[in-house]
MARVEX-825625 format. One line per field, with one value per atom (N, C-alpha, C): x, y, z; atom name; residue number from 1; residue in three letters. Coordinates in steps of 0.1 Angstrom, whole numbers, plus 5000, padded with zeros to 4 digits. Example, Ala and Ser with C-alpha at 12.3 -4.5 7.8 and 13.67 -1.06 7.14 Angstrom:
# residues 2
X	[5132_5123_5132_5128_5137_5129]
Y	[4943_4955_4967_4978_4989_5000]
Z	[5078_5078_5078_5071_5071_5079]
atom	[N_CA_C_N_CA_C]
n	[1_1_1_2_2_2]
res	[ALA_ALA_ALA_SER_SER_SER]
END
This chain:
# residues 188
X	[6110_6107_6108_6115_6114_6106_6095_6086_6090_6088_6092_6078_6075_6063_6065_6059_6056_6051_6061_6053_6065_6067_6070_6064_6073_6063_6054_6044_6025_6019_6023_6015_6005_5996_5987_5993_6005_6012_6014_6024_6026_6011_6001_5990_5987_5982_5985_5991_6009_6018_6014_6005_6004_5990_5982_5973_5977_5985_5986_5994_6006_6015_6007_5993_5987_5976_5973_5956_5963_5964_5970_5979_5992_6000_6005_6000_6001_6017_6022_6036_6038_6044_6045_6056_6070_6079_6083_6089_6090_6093_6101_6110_6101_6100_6095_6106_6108_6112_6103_6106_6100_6102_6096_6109_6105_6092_6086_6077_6085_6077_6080_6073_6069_6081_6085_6098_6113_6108_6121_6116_6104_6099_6105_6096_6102_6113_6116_6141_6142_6139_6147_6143_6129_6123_6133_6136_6142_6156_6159_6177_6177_6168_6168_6169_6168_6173_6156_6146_6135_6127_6122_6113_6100_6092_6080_6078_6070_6073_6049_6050_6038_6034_6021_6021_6008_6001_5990_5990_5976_5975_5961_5950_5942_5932_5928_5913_5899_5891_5879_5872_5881_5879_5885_5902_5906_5915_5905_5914_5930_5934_5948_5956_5969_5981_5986_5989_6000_6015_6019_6033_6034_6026_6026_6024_6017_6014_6029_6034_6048_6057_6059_6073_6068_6059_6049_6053_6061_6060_6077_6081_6096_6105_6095_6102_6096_6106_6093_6097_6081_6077_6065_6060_6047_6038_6027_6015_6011_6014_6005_5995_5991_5980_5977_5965_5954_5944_5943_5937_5935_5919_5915_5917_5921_5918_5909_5903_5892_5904_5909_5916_5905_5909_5902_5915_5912_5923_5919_5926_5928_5935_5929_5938_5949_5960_5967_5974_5981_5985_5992_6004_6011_6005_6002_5998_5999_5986_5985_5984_5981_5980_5962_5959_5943_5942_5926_5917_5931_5927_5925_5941_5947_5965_5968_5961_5963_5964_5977_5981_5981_5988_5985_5988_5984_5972_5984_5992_6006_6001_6002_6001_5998_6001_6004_5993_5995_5987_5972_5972_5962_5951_5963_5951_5945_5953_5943_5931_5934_5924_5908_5911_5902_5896_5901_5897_5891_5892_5889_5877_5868_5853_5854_5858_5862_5872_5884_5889_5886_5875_5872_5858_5851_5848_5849_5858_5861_5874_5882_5898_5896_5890_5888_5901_5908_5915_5929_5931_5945_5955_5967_5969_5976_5976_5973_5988_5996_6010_6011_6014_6019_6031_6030_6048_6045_6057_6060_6052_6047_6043_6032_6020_6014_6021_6025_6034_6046_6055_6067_6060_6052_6048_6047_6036_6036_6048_6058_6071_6077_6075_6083_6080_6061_6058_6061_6063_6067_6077_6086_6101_6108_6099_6096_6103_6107_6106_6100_6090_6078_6071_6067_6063_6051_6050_6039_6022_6025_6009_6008_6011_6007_6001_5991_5985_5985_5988_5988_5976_5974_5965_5974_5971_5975_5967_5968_5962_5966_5956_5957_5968_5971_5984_5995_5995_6007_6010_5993_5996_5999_5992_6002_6011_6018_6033_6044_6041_6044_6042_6031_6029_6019_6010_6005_5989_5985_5970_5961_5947_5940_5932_5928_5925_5911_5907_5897_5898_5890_5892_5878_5885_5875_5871_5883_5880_5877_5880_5875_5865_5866_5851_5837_5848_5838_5836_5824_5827_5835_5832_5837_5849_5857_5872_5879_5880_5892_5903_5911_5924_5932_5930_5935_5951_5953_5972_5972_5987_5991_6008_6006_6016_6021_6037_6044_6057_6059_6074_6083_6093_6102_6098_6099_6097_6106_6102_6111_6120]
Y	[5605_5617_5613_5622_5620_5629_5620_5629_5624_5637_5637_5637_5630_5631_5633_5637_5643_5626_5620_5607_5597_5583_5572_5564_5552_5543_5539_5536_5536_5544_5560_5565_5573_5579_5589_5594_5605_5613_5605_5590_5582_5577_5568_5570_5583_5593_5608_5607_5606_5608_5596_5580_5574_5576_5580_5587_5595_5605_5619_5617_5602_5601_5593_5583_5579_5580_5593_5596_5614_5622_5636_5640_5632_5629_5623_5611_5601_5594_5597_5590_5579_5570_5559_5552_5561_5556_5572_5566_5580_5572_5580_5575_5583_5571_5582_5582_5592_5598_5602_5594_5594_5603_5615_5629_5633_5621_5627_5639_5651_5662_5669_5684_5693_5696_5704_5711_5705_5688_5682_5682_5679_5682_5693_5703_5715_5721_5719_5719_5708_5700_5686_5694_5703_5704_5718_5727_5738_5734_5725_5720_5715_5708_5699_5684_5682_5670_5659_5667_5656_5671_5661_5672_5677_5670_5672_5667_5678_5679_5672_5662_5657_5660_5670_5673_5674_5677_5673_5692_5698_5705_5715_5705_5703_5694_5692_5680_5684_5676_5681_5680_5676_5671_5678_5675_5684_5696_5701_5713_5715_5729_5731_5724_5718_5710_5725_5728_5739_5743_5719_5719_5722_5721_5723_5738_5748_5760_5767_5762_5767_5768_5757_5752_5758_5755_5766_5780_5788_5803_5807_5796_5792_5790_5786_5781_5785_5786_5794_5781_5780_5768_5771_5763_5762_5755_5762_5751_5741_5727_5726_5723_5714_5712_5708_5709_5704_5695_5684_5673_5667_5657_5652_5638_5634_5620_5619_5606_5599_5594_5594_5589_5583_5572_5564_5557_5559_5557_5541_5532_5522_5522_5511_5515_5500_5503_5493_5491_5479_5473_5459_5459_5443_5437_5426_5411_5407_5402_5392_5406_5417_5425_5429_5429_5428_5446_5447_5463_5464_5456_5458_5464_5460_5463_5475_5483_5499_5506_5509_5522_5539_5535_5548_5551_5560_5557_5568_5569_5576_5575_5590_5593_5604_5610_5627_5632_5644_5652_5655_5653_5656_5642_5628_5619_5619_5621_5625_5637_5644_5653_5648_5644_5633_5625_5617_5605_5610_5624_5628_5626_5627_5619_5605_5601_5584_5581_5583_5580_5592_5600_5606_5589_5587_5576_5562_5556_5548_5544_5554_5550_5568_5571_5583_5579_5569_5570_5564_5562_5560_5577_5573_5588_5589_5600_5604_5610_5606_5607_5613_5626_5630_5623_5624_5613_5622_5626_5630_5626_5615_5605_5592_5596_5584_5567_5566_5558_5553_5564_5562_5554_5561_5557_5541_5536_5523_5515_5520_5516_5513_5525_5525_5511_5506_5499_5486_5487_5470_5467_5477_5475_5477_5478_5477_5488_5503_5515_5519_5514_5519_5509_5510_5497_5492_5475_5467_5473_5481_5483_5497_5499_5512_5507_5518_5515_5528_5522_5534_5537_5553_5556_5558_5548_5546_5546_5538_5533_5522_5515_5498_5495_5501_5504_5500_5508_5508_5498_5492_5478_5472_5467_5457_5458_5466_5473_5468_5467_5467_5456_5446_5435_5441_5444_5451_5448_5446_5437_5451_5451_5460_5459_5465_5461_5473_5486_5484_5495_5493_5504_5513_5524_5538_5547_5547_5552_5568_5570_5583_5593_5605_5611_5607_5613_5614_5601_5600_5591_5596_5606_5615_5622_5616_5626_5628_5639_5644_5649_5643_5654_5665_5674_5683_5682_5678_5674_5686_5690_5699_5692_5692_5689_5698_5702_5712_5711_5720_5718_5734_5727_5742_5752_5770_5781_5781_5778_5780_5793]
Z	[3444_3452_3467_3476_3487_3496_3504_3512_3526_3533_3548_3556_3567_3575_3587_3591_3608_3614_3619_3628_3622_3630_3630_3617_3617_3606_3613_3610_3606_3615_3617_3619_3605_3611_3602_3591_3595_3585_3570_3572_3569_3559_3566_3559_3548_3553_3547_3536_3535_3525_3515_3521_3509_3499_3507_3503_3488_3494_3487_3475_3476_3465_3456_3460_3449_3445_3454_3447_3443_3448_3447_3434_3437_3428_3418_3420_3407_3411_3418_3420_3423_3414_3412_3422_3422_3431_3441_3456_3468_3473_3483_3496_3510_3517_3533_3535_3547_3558_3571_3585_3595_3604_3601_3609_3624_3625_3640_3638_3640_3643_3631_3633_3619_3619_3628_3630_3620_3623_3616_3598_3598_3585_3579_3583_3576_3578_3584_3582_3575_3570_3558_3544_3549_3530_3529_3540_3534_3533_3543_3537_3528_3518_3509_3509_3518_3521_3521_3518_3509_3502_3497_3483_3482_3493_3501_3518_3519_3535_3534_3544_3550_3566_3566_3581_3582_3596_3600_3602_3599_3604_3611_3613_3618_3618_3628_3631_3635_3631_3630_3646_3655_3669_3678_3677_3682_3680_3669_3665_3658_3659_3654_3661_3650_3656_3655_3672_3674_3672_3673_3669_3654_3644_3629_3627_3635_3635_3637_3649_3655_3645_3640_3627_3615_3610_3600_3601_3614_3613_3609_3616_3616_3601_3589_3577_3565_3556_3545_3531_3527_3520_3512_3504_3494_3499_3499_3504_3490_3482_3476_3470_3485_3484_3500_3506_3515_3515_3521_3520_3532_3536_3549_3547_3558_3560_3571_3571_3583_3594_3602_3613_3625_3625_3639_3646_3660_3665_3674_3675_3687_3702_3708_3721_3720_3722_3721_3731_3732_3743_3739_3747_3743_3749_3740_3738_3750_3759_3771_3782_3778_3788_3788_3803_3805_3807_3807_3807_3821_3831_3846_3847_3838_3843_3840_3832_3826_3834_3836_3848_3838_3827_3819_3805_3798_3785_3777_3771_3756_3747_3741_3725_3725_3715_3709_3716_3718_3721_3712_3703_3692_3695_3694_3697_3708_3720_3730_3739_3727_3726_3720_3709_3704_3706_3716_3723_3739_3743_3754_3766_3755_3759_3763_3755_3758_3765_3769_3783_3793_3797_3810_3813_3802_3805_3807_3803_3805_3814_3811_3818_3829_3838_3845_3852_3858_3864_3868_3853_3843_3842_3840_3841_3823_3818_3804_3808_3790_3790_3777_3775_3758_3757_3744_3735_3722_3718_3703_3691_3688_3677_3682_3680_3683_3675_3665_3662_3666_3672_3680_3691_3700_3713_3711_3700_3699_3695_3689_3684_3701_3705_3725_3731_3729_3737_3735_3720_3722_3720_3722_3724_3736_3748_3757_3772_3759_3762_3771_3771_3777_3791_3802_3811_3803_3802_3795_3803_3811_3821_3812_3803_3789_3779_3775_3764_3759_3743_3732_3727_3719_3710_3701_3690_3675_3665_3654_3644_3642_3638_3636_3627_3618_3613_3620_3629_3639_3646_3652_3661_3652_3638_3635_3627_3623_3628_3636_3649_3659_3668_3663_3672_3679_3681_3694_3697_3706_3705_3708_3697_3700_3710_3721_3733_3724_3724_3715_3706_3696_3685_3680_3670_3671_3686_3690_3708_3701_3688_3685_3691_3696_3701_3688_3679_3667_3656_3652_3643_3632_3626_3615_3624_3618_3626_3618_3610_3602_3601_3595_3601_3586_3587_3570_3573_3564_3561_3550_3553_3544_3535_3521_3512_3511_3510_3510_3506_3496_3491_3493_3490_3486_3481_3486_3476_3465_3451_3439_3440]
atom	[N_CA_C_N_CA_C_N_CA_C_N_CA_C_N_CA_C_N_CA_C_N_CA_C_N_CA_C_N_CA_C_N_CA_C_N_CA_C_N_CA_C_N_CA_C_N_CA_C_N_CA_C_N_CA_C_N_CA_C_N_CA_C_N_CA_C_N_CA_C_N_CA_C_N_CA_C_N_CA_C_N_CA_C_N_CA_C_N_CA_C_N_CA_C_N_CA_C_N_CA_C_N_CA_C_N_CA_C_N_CA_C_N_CA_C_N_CA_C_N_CA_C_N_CA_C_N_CA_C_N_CA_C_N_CA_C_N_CA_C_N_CA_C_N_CA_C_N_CA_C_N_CA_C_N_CA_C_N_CA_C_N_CA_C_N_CA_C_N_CA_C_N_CA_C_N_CA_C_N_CA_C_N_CA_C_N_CA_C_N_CA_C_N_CA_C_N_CA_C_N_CA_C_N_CA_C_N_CA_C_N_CA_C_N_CA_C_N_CA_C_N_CA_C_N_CA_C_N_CA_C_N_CA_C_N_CA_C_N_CA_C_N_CA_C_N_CA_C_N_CA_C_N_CA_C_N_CA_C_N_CA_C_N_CA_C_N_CA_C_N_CA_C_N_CA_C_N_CA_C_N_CA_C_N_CA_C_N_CA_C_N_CA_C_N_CA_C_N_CA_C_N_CA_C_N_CA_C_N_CA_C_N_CA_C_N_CA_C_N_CA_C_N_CA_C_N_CA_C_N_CA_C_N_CA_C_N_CA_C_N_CA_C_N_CA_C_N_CA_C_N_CA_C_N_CA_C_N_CA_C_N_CA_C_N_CA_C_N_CA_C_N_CA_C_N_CA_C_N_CA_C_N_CA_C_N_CA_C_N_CA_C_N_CA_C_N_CA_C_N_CA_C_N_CA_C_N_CA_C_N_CA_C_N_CA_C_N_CA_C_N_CA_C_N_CA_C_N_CA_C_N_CA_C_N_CA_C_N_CA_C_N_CA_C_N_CA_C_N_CA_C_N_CA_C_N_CA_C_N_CA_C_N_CA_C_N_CA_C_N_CA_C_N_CA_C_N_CA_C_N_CA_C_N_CA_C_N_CA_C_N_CA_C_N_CA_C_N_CA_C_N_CA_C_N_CA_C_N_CA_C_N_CA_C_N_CA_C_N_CA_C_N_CA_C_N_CA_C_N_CA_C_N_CA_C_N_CA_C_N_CA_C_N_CA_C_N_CA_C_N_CA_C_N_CA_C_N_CA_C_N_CA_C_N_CA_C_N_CA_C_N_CA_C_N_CA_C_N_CA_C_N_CA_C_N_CA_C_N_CA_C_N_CA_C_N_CA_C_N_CA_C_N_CA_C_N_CA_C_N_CA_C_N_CA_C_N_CA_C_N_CA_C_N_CA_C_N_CA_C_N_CA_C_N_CA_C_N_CA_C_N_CA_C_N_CA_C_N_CA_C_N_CA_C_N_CA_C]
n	[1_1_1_2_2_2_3_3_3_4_4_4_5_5_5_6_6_6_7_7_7_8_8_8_9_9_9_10_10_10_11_11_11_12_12_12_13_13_13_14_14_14_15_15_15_16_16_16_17_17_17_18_18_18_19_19_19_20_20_20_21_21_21_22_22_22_23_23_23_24_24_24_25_25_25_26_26_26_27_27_27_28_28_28_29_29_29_30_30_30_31_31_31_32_32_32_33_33_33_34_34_34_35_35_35_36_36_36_37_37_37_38_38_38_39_39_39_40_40_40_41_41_41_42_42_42_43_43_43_44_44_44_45_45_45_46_46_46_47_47_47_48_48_48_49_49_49_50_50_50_51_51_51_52_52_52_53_53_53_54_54_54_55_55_55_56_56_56_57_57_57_58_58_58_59_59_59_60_60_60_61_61_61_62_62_62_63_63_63_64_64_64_65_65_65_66_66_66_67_67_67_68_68_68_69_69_69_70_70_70_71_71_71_72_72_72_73_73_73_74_74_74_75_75_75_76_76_76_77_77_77_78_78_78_79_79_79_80_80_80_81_81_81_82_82_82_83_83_83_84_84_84_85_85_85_86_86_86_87_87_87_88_88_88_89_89_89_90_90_90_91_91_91_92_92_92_93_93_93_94_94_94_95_95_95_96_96_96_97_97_97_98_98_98_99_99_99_100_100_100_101_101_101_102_102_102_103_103_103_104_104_104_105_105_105_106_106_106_107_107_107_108_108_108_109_109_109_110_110_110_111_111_111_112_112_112_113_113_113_114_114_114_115_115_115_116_116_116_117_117_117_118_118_118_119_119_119_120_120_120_121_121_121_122_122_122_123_123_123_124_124_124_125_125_125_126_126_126_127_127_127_128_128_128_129_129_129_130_130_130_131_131_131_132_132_132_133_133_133_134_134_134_135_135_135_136_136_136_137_137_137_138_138_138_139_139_139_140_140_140_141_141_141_142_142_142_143_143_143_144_144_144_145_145_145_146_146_146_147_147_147_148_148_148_149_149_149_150_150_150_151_151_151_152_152_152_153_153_153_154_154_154_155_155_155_156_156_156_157_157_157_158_158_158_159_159_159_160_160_160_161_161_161_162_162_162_163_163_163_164_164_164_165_165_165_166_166_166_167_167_167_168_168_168_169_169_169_170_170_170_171_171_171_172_172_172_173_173_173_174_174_174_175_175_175_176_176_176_177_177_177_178_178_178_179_179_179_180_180_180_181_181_181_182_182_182_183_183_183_184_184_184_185_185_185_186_186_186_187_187_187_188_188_188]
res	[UNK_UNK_UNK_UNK_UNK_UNK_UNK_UNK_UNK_UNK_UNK_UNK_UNK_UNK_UNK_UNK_UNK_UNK_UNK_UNK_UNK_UNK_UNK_UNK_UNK_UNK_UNK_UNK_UNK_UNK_UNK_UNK_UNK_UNK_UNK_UNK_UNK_UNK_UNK_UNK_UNK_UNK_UNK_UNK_UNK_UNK_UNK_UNK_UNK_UNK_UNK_UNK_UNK_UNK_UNK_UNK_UNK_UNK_UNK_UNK_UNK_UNK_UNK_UNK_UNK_UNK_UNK_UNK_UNK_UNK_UNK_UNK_UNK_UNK_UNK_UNK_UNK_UNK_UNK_UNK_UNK_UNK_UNK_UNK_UNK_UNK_UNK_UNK_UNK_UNK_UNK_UNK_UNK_UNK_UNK_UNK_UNK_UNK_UNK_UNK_UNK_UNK_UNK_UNK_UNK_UNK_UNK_UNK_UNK_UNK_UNK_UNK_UNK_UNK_UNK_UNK_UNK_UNK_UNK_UNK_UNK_UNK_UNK_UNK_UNK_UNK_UNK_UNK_UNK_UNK_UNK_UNK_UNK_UNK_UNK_UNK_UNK_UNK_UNK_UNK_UNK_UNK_UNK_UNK_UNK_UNK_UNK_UNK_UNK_UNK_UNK_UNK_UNK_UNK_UNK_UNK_UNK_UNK_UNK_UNK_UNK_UNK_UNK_UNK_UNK_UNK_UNK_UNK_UNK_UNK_UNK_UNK_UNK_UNK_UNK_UNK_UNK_UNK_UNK_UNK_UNK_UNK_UNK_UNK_UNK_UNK_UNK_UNK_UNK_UNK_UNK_UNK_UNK_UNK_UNK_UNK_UNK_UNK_UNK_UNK_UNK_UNK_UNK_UNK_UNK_UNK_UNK_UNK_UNK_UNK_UNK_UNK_UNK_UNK_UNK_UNK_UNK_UNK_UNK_UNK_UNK_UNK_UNK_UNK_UNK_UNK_UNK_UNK_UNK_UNK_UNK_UNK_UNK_UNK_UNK_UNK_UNK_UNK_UNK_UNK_UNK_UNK_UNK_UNK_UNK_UNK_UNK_UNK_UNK_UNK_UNK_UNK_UNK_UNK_UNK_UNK_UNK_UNK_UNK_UNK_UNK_UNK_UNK_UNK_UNK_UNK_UNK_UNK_UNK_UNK_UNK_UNK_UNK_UNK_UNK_UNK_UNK_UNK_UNK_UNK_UNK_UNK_UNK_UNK_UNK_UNK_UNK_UNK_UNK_UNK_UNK_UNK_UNK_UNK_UNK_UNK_UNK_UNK_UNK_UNK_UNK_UNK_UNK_UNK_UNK_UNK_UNK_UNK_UNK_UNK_UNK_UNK_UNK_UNK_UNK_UNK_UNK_UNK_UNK_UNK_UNK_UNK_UNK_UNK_UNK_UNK_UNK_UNK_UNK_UNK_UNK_UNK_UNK_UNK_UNK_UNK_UNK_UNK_UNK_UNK_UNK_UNK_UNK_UNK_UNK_UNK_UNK_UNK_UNK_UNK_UNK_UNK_UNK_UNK_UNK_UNK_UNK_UNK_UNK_UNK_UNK_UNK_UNK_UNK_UNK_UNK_UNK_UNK_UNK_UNK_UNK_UNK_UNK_UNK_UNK_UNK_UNK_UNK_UNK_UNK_UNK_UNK_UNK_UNK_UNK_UNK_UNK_UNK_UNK_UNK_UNK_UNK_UNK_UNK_UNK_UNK_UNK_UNK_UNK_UNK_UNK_UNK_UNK_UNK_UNK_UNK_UNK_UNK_UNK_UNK_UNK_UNK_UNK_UNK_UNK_UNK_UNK_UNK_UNK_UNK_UNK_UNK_UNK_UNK_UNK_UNK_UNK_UNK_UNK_UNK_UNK_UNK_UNK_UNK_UNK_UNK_UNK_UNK_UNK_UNK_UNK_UNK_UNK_UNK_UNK_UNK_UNK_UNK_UNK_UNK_UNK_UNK_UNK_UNK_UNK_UNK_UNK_UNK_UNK_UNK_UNK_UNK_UNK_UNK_UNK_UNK_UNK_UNK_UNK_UNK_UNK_UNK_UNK_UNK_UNK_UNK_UNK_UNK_UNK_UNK_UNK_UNK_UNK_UNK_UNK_UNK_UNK_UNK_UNK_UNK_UNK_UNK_UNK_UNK_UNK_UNK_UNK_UNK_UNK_UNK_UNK_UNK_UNK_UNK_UNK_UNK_UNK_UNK_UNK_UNK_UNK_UNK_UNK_UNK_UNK_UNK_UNK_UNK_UNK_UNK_UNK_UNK_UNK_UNK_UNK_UNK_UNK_UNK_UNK_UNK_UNK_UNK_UNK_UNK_UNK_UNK_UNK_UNK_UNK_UNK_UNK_UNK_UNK_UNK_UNK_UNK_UNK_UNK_UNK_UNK_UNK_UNK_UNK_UNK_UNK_UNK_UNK_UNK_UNK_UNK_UNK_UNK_UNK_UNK]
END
């Protein structure tokens, strides 16, 4: 089976789809696909070109993902199933980089919504950068896309993925932070 996810490798989605292929589904063998965003999702499941579409479609923090709302109006598909994960997010940073060097703080829109309490606190005066894919963004940083005075909101997944030193983790507002993924395939 091929399932398509909204995000880079090790982000959430990713987690999500493995989740869902072995506790949901029972699927023993699947192929990801890292489509980034919903939009590319759900144009691969209605081209056919994967078999299930994995996407984020709200959190218990920061609300509706608007980009999954958008593409969601755009494509017609099966919901078939809905399911939460716990997401806790880290702050990451390449290796040998200190608090003091953070000029400014990448990652999806959704994680930084989330984390909002926590960098008006701590980082008030870092400047805040949306990126496509909290995963990409960490993929950017240590491939050095990105200048080394950034730090990501990822999942620990991702830093070590990526090589990437957690500078700190659960920046979550919430301790309980859920995020409802929607599994979706083709209308028969």
């Amino acid at each position: 089976m091929k399932i398509g996810v909204m995000g880079a490798k090790g982000s959430f989605s990713e987690e999500a789809a493995r989740i869902y292929a072995k506790k949901h589904a029972k699927l023993r063998k699947f192929e990801l696909f890292y489509l980034i965003t919903a939009e590319n999702v759900l144009a691969s499941l209605e081209k056919r070109a994967i078999d299930l579409a994995i996407f984020p479609i709200e959190n218990s923090n920061g609300g509706i993902v608007l980009e999954a709302v958008h593409a969601m109006a755009r494509h017609n598909f099966h919901i078939k199933k809905m399911f939460e994960i716990d997401v806790h997010h880290c702050l990451l940073v390449k290796n040998g980089v200190k608090a003091d060097q953070i000029t400014t703080i990448v990652s999806h829109d959704q994680a930084i919504k989330q984390c909002r309490m926590y960098l008006r606190r701590v980082w008030p005066k870092v400047r805040l950068r949306e990126y496509a894919d909290t995963a990409k963004a960490a993929e950017d940083l240590s491939k050095g896309k990105l200048p080394k005075t950034t730090a990501v909101i990822a999942s620990r997944l991702a830093g070590q993925l990526y090589k990437l030193g957690v500078l700190e983790e659960s920046i979550q507002d919430l301790k309980f932070n859920y995020t409802t993924f929607i599994a979706a395939e083709r209308l028969k």
